[in-house]
C-alpha positions in Angstrom: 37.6 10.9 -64.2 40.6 12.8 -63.7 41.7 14.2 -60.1 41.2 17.8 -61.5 37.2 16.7 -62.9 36.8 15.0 -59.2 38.1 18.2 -57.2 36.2 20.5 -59.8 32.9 18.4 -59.4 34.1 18.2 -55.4 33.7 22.6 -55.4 30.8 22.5 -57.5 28.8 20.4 -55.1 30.0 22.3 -52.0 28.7 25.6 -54.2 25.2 23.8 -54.7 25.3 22.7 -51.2 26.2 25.9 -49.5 23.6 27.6 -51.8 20.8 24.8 -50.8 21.2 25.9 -47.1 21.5 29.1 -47.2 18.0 29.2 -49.0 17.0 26.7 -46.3 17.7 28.8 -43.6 16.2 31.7 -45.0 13.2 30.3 -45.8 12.7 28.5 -41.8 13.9 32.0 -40.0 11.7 33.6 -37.7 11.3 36.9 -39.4 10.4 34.8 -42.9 8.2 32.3 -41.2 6.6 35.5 -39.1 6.3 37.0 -42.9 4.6 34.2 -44.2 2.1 33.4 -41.5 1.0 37.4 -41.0 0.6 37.2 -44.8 -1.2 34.0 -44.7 -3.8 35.4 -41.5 -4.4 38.7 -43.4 -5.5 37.5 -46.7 -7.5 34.5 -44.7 -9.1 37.8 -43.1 -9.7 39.8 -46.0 -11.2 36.8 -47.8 -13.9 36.0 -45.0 -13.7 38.7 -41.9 -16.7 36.5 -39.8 -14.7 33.8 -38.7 -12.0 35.3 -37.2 -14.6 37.5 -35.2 -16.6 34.5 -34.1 -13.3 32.6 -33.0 -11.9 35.6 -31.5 -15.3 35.8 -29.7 -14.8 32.6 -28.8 -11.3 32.9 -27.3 -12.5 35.7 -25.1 -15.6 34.1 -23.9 -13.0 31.4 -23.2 -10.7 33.5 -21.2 -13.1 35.4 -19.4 -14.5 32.2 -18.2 -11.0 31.0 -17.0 -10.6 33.9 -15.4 -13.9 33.7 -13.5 -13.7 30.0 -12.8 -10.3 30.9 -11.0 -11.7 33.5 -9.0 -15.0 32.2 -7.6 -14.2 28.3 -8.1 -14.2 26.3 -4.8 -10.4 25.1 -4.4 -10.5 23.7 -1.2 
């Protein structure tokens, strides 16, 4: 290879590089990871509404309990 092919495959790595990250780092920011799991929980709701009412149920049972337990529990 000639220096001109080494420097030209040199930039056209960096190109491929640069363009690999930057899809990287769209694809694990906040807002797209926020995207993708909103999406995710509304079609899991849409597809079978029951269980997220039961675990919400759950988690409020859950949190009403803590909340009790704090209050009235002996913590002498």
């Amino acid at each position: 290879m000639s220096k001109k092919d080494v420097q030209n495959f040199v930039e056209q790595t960096r190109t491929e590089l640069e363009s690999t990250l930057d899809e990287i780092e769209h694809r694990l920011s906040p807002q797209e990871l926020t995207k993708q799991a909103t999406d995710w929980i509304s079609e899991s709701y849409d597809r079978n509404p029951s269980r997220w009412l039961i675990g919400g149920g759950i988690a409020l049972v859950g949190a009403i309990a803590a909340v009790l337990w704090a209050i009235f529990g002996d913590d002498d």
